[in-house]
Phi, psi and omega in degrees: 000145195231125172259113163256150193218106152237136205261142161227110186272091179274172182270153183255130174224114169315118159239080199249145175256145181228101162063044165102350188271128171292083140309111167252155170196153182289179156276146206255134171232153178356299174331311216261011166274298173322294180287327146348287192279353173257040170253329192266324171321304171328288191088022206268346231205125143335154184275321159323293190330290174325292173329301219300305187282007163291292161355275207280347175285336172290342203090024219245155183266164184263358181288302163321314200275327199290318238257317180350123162292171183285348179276303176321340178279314170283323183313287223284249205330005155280301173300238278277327190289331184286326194043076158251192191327147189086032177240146167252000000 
């Protein structure tokens, strides 16, 4: 028996209020998963630094990333790496 499944993957954009302010940013795609680790693999930069300029390659402003606490900063890199809760 033959089954058709059609499946449609639109892009994800992230809505998150971070201390009262609305933010948007895309999801992150493979590529841009790939050069992340072979950045960290390096090592020339903090792992803040990366996240951070990870961040802001998503669209995210970086004045927002600056004001973040650090726990809040690995939450939104966990969702996003996960694709959990926060997507619109």
């Amino acid at each position: 028996m033959e089954m058709d499944m059609d499946m449609i993957f639109e892009r994800t954009i992230y809505k998150l209020v971070i201390y009262g302010t609305e933010v948007k940013f895309r999801a992150p795609i493979v590529k841009e998963y790939k050069a992340l680790i072979k950045k960290m693999e390096k090592g020339d930069k903090s792992e803040f630094d990366l996240m951070s300029e990870f961040l802001v390659s998503l669209g995210m402003d970086k004045k927002v990333i600056e004001e973040l606490e650090a726990s809040h900063l690995n939450e939104i890199i966990v969702m996003i790496t996960k694709g959990e809760s926060g997507k619109k």
